[in-house]
C-alpha positions in Angstrom: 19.7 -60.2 12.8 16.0 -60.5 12.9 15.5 -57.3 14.9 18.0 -55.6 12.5 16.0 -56.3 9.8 12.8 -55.2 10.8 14.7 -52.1 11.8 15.8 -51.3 8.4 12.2 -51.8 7.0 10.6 -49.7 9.6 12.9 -47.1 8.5 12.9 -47.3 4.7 9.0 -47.4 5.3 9.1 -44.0 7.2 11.8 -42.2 5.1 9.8 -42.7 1.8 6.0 -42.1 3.7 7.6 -39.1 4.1 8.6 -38.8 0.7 5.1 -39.3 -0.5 3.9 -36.8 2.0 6.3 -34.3 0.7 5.8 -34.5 -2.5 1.7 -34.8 -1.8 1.6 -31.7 -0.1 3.4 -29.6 -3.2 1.7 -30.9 -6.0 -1.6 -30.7 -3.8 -0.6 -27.0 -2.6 0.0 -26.2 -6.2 -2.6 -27.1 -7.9 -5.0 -25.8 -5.0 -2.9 -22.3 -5.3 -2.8 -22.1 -8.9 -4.5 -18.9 -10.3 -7.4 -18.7 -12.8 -8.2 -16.0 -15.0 -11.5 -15.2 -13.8 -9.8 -14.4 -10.8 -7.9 -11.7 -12.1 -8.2 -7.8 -12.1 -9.3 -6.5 -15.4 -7.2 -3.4 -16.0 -9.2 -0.3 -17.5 -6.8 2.0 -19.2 -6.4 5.4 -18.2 -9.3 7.7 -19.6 -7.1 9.9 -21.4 -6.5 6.4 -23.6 -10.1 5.6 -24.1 -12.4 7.6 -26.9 -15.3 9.7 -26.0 -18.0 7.6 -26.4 -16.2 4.7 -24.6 -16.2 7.2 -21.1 -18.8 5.8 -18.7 -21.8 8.1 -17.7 -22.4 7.4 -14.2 -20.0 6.0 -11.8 -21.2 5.1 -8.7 -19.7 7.1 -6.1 -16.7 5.5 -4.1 -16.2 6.3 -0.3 -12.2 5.6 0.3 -11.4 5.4 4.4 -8.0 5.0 5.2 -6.9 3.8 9.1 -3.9 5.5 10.0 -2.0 5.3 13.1 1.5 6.3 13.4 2.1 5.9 9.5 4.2 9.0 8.5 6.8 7.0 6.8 4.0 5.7 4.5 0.7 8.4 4.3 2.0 10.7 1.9 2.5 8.2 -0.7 -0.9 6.3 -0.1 -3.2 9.3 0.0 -1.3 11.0 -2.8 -2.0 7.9 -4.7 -5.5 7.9 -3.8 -6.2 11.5 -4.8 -5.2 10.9 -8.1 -7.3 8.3 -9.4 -9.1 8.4 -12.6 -12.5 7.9 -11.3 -15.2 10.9 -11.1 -16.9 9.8 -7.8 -14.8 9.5 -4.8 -14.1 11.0 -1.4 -10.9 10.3 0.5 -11.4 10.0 4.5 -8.5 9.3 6.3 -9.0 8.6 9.9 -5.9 9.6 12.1 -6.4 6.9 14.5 -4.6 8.5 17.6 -1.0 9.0 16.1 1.9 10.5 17.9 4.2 11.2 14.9 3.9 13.1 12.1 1.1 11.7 10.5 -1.8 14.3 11.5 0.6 17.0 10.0 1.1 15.3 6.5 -2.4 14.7 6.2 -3.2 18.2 6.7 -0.5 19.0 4.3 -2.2 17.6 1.7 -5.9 18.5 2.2 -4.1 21.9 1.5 -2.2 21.7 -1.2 -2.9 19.3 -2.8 -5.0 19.6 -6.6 -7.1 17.4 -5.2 -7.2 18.4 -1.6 -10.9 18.6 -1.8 -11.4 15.6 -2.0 -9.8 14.7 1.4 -11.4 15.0 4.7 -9.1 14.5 7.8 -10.8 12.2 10.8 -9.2 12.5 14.0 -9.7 10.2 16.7 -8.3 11.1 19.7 -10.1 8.9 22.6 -9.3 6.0 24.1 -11.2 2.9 22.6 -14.5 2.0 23.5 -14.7 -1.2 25.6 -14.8 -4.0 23.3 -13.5 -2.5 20.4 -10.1 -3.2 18.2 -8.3 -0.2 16.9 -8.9 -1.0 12.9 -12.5 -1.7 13.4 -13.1 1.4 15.2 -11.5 3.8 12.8 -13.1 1.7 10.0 -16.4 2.0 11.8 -16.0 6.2 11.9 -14.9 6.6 8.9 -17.7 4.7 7.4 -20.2 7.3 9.5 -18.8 10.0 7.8 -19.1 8.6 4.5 -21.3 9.4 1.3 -20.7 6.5 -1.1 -22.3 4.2 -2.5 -19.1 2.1 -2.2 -16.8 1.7 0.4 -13.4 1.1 -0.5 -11.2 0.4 3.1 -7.4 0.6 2.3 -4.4 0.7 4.7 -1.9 3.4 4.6 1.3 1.6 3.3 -0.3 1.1 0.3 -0.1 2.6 -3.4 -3.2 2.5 -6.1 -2.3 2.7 -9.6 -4.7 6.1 -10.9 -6.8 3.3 -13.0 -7.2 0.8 -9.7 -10.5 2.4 -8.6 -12.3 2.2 -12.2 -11.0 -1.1 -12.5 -12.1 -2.3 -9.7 -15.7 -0.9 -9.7 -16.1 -2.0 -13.0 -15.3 -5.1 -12.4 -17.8 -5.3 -9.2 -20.4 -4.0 -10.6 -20.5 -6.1 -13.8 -20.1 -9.1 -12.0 -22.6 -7.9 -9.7 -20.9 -8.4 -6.8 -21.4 -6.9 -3.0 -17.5 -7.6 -1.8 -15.0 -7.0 -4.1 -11.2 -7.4 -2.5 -7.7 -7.3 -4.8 -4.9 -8.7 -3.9 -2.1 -6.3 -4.1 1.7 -6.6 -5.3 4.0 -6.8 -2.2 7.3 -4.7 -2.1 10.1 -6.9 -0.6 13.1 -4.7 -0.5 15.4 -6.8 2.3 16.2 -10.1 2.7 14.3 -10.9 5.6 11.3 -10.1 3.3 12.0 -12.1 0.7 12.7 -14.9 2.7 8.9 -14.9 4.5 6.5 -13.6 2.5 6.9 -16.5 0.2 6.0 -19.0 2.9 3.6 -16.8 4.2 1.9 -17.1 1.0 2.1 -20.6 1.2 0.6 -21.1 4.5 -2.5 -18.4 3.2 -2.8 -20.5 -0.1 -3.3 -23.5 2.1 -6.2 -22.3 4.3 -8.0 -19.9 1.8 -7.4 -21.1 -1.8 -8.9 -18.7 -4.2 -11.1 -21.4 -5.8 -12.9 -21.7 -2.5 -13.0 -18.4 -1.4 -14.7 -17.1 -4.6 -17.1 -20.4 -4.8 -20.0 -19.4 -3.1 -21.3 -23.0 -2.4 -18.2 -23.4 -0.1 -17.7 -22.1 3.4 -14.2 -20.5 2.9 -13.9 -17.0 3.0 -11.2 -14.1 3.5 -10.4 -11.0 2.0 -7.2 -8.4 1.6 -8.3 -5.4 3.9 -5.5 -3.6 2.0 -8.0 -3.1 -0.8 -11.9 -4.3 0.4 -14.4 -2.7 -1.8 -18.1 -3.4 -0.1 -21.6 -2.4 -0.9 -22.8 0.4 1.7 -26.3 -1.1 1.5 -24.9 -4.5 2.1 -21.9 -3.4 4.6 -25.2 -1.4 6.8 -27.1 -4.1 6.4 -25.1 -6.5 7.9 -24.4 -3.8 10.7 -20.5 -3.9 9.6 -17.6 -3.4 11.9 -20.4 -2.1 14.9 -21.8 -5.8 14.8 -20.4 -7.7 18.5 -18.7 -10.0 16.4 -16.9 -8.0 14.3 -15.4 -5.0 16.7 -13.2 -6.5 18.1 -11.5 -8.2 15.9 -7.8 -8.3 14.9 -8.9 -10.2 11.2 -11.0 -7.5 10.7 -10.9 -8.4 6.5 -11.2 -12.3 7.1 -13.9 -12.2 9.6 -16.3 -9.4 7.7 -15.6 -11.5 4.6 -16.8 -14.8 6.3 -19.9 -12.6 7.8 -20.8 -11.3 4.0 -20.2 -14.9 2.7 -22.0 -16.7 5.4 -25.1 -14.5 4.7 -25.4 -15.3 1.3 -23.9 -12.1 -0.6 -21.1 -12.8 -3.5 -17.7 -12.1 -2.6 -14.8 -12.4 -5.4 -11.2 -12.3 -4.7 -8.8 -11.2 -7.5 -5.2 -10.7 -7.9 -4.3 -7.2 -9.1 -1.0 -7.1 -8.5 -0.5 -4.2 -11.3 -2.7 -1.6 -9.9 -2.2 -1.6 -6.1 1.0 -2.0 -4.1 2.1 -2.3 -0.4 5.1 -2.6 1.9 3.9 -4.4 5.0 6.7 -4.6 7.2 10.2 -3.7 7.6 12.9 -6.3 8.7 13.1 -8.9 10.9 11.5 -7.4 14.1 8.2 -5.9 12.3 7.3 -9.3 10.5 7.5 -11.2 13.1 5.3 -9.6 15.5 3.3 -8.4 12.3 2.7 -12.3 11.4 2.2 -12.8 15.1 -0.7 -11.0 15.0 -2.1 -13.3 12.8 -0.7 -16.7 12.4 -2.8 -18.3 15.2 -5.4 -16.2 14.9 -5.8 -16.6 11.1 -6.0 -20.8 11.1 -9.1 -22.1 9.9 -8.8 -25.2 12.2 -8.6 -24.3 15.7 -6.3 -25.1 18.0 -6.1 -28.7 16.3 -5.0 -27.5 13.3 -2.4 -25.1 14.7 -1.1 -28.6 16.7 -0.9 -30.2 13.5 1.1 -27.2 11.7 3.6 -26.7 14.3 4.8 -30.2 13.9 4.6 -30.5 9.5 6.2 -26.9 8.8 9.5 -28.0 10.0 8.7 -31.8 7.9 8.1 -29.9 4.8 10.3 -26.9 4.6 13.4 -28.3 6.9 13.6 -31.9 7.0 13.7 -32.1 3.3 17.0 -30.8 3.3 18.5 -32.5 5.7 17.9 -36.1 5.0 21.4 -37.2 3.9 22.5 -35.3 7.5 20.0 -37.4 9.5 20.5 -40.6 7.7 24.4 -40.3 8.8 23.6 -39.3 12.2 20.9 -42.3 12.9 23.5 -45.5 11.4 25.0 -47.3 13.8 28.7 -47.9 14.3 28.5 -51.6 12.4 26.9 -49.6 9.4 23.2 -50.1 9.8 20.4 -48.5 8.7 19.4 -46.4 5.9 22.2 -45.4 3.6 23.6 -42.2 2.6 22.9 -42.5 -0.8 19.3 -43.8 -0.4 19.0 -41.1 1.7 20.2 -38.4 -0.9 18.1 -39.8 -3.7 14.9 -39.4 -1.5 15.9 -35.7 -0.7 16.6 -35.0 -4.5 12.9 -36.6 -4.6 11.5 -34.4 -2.1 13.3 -30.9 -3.3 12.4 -31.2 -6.5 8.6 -30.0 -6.1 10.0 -28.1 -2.9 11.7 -25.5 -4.9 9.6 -26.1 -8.5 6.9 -24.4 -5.7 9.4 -21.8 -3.8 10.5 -20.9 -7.8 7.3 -20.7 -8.4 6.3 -18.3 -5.3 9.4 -16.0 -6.1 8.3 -15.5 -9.4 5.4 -14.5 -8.8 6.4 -12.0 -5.7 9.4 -10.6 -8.2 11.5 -12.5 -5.2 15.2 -13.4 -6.9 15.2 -17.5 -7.8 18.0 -18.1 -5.1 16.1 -16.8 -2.2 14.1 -20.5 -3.0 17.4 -21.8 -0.8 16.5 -19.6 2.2 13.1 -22.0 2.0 14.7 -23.6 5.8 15.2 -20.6 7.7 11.8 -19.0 6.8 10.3 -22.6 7.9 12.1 -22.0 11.0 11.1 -18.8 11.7 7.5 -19.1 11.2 7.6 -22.2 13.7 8.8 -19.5 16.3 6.3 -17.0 14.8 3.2 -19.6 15.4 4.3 -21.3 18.7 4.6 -18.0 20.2 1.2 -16.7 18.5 -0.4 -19.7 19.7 1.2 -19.7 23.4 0.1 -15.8 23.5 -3.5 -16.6 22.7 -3.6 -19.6 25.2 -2.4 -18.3 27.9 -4.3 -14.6 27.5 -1.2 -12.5 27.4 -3.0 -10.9 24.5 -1.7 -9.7 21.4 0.3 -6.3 21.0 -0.3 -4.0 18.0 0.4 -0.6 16.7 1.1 0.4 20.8 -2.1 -1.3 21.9 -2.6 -4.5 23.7 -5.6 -6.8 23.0 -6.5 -9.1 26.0 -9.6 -10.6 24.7 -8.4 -11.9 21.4 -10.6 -14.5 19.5 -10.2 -18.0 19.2 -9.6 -18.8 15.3 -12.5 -19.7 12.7 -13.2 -23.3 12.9 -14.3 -23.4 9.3 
């Protein structure tokens, strides 16, 4: 009776410390996620809306290089977008990073007949990679010798710019005075697999790089969006950018410059700009996962530890939660021991109630539709497969696969 007893407790006393945790971790996550308004874009409006004498004079000229390997299905759209801004200073260089589709020919396309054609100068890269180098670095690294701005804006080819992103954005730097500028951009979620991860992937980001921290310069924490990184050219050359040992080979090329610009003492500010710049990652089930497999190991702050430590609470705090009244049933005995059904519901009603206030939350914010909050499990699920096998791959040196190119030599995450 005794033993029966102390069984009970013991499990009562684990069932609600994971209560606690649960609900911990989504008021904790929430308030750490929660945006400010100083980290916001400030929209300019279009010139045509602004009088005479409100028109700047001088703009600092903006060099815009776009990587672009095998992106036919997205180039048009993105350069289009970029030619069409309602800035004065810009070049477009679009670095054709190898590709075996159609991509070369749109590109051409454009720098033809386009209004702005001008504007656009076509980079071809057609060798193999130098030793030591990852493909985004390198055509970021070209396309920044051919450049003439004062700015360098890196973009990746599945995304759209609003025409008044660019003036917004300098604007905004240069007021602020600051020598890395990066927006974060509105993601397109058209399928269901989409909807379902993203929002935990934004989850997982808020966790490790809160915006309060990243844009605090007396803390360590940095990362930027390299779909829109705006840098300095003096400080970017500085530096000695994507050439630097550290940085070429990297598959976080936008995290790990950030953390170089941070760590040396130059102002970074990250902003949500959701309105002005757009982007459409990945399409369906296959091309997130390996997309987020690229990243998911790499991309923890904490090491190998800290990946240890996620692979065992994602499924606590995105599965378990809904399955406590299952488990509770499963684990009582035959003479009706144990933790009841209905103590076990009330402690999942305890639990889901931040859960989805969060995953509500999340959706809202991604325009993702309030029931997809219910798909909260599987995503969890997923992304335990997505970081055990980015983990194992790393490990064990099979290397990491990417846009038809396989990285042996992948770094060891930031243990920041």
């Amino acid at each position: 009776m005794q033993k029966h007893f102390w069984g009970q407790s013991l499990a009562r006393v684990v069932l609600w410390s994971h209560v606690i945790g649960v609900v911990g971790f989504y008021l904790y996550i929430w308030q750490r996620t929660m945006p400010r308004d100083e980290d916001l874009l400030k929209k300019q409006p279009l010139r045509k809306h602004l009088p005479s004498s409100a028109v700047t004079t001088h703009e600092p000229t903006v060099s815009i290089i776009v990587p672009a390997r095998n992106e036919e299905n997205n180039i048009n759209r993105c350069i289009r977008s970029l030619l069409e801004q309602d800035y004065s200073q810009f070049e477009v260089i679009a670095v054709d990073d190898g590709s075996t589709d159609g991509t070369g020919r749109l590109l051409d396309e454009l720098a033809q007949t386009h209004p702005q054609g001008s504007r656009l100068y076509v980079l071809r890269l057609r060798d193999e990679l130098p030793k030591g180098w990852a493909g985004k670095p390198h055509a970021l690294h070209r396309g920044v010798q051919e450049s003439q701005g004062e700015w360098l804006l890196f973009t990746d080819a599945d995304t759209w710019h609003a025409p008044n992103a660019l003036r917004s954005s300098v604007i905004q730097a240069v007021q602020e005075g600051m020598d890395l500028f990066t927006v974060g951009a509105f993601q397109e979620l058209p399928t269901f697999w989409e909807r379902t991860l993203m929002p935990l992937a934004y989850l997982g980001i808020g966790m490790q790089y809160p915006p309060k921290l990243v844009n605090d310069p007396k803390s360590k924490v940095a990362v930027a969006n390299g779909q829109y990184l705006m840098i300095r050219k003096t400080v970017y050359e500085m530096l000695g950018g994507y050439a630097r040992p550290d940085l070429r080979g990297t598959l976080l090329d936008d995290r790990d410059l950030a953390h170089v610009v941070k760590s040396n003492g130059f102002k970074l500010h990250f902003v949500d700009g959701q309105d002005l710049v757009h982007v459409h990652m990945y399409q369906g089930l296959r091309d997130t996962w390996r997309g987020w497999r690229k990243n998911a190991y790499l991309g923890s702050r904490g090491g190998l530890p800290f990946a240890l430590l996620e692979l065992f609470g994602l499924p606590m705090i995105t599965i378990v939660p809904f399955l406590l009244p299952l488990l509770a049933r499963l684990t009582r005995t035959r003479h009706d021991r144990g933790i009841s059904t209905t103590e076990a519901t009330v402690a999942s009603v305890v639990e889901l109630v931040p859960l989805l206030s969060y995953r509500l939350w999340i959706n809202n914010m991604l325009h993702v539709p309030w029931y997809y909050a219910f798909t909260h499990p599987l995503a969890g699920a997923i992304f335990e497969g997505i970081l055990g096998q980015s983990m194992w791959r790393i490990i064990t040196r099979k290397g990491v696969d990417w846009r038809g190119r396989q990285y042996h030599a992948a770094k060891t995450p930031l243990e920041v």
